[in-house]
N, C-alpha and C positions, 0 to 999 in steps of 0.2 A: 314922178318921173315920166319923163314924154316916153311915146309906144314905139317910136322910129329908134329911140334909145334903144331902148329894152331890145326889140327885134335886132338891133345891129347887136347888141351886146350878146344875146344869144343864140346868132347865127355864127360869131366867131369862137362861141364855146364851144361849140358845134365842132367848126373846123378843126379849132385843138384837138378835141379828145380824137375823132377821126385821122388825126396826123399821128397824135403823141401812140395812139395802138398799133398803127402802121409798125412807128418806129421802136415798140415794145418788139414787136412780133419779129421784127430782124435784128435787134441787137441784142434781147436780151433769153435766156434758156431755163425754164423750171420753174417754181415757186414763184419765184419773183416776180417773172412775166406772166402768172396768171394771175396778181395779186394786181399789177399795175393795168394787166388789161381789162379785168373787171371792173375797176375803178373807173378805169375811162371810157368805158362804155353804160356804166351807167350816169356817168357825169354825160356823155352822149345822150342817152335816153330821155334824161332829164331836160336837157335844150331843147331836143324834140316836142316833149311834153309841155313845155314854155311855150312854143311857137305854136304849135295846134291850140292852147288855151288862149292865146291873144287873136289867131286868126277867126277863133268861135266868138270869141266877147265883139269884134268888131265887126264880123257880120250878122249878128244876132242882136 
């Protein structure tokens, strides 16, 4: 898979989970929204950790 893929792929997972926790955190109350915010922030975490691993392999 080409790296411009991948980067584009997940810089907009990226965006997701940072939108979708937003809109956890104003629609939704208790359990749920700490069940769905967790999730999208470590699906957040994880694109982070994508994009610093591709930015290390290509300038290294």
């Amino acid at each position: 898979m080409d790296t411009t893929m991948t980067k584009t792929m997940l810089w907009l997972l990226l965006a997701i989970a940072v939108a979708a926790n937003a809109l956890v955190s104003f629609q939704l109350e208790g359990a749920f929204q700490l069940l769905l915010s967790v999730v999208a922030g470590i699906v957040g975490l994880s694109a982070i950790a994508g994009l610093v691993a591709l930015k290390r392999a290509s300038s290294g």
